[in-house]
N, C-alpha and C positions, 0 to 999 in steps of 0.2 A: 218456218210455218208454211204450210202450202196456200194455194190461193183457192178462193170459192171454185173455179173454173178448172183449177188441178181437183179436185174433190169431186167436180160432176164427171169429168171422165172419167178418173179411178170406178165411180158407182156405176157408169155406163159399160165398161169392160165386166166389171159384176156382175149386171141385171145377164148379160150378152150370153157370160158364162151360165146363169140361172136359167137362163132359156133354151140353150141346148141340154142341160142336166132334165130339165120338163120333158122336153120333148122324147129323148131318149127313156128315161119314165112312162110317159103315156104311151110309146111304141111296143115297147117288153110289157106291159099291162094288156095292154089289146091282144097281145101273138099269145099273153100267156092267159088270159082268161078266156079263149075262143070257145062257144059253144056251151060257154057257162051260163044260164039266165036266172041263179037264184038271186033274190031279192035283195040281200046284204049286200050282194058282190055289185048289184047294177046299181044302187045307192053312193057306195065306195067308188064306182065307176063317176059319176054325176059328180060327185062333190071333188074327185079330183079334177074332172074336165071344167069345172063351174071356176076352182080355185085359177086354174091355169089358166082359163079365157079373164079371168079378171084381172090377170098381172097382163094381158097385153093391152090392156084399158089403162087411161092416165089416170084410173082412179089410186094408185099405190103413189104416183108422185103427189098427185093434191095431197094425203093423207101425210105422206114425208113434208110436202111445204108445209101444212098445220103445225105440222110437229116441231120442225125446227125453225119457224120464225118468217118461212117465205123466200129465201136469198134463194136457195139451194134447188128447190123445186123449178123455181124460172130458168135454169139450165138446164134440167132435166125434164123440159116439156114444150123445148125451143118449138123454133118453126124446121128444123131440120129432124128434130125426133119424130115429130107429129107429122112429115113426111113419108117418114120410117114405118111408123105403125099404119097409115094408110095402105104406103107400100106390104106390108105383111099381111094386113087384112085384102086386100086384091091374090096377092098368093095363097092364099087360103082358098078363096073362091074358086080361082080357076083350079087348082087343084083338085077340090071337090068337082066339079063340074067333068074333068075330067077322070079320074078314078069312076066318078059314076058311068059314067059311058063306056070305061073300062068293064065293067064291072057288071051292065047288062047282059052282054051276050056270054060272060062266064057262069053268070046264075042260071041259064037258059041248060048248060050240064049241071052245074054243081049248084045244087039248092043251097043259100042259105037263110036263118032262121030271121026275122026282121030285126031282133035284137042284136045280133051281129052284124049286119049291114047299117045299124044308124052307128054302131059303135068304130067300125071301121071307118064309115066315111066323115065322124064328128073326131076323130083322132087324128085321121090327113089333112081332115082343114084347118085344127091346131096346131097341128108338129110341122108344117108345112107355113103357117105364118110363125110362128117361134125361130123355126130355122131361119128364115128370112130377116126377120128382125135383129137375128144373134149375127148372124153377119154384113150388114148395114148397121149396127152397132160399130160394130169390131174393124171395120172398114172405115169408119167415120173416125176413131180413136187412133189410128194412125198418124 
């Protein structure tokens, strides 16, 4: 039988996995919905960004500790994970910060529409703490 501690890595190599599969998702979404702004499609847009910024929230482990009794969750919300998502949430930032600045003087030729520009730069500051957090996972499970 494995141990609580062999079961929170196993999930932590999962989640690591789960956050590159997002990331990759919400990248092919942004290249492939570019310059689309009908209504259904920016909703669909929203609700998958809304889902994906909530799994880099500790609210999916509280929701697992309720679930299974508490043991489980207190592994998976240590003081090194919660480092981690810091860490990913600062990646996020500076990335956005830059991409934007990127980003000025290319709209200055190439216009784009403001719907594209929130979606671009709300996709880099996700996929960009996702990435980070999927490898500070996966580096931690070593």
């Amino acid at each position: 039988m494995t141990s609580i501690v062999e079961h929170a890595e196993t999930r932590s190599r999962k989640l690591a996995v789960i956050f590159i599969l997002l990331a990759f998702i919400l990248t092919i979404h942004v290249i492939g919905r570019f310059g689309e702004a009908s209504g259904e499609r920016i909703l669909l847009w929203l609700l998958l960004i809304g889902l994906t910024a909530l799994n880099l929230t500790a609210l999916p482990v509280k929701l697992l500790d309720w679930r299974q009794g508490g043991r489980l969750g207190l592994f998976l919300n240590d003081e090194v994970t919660q480092s981690f998502r810091l860490k990913s949430y600062r990646a996020g930032f500076w990335m956005t910060i830059l991409s934007t600045l990127i980003m000025m003087p290319i709209m200055t030729v190439y216009p784009v529409s403001g719907i594209d520009v929130a979606r671009i730069l709300v996709t880099i500051a996700l996929v960009s703490a996702l990435v980070t957090r999927a490898f500070l996972e996966l580096q931690a499970c070593r």
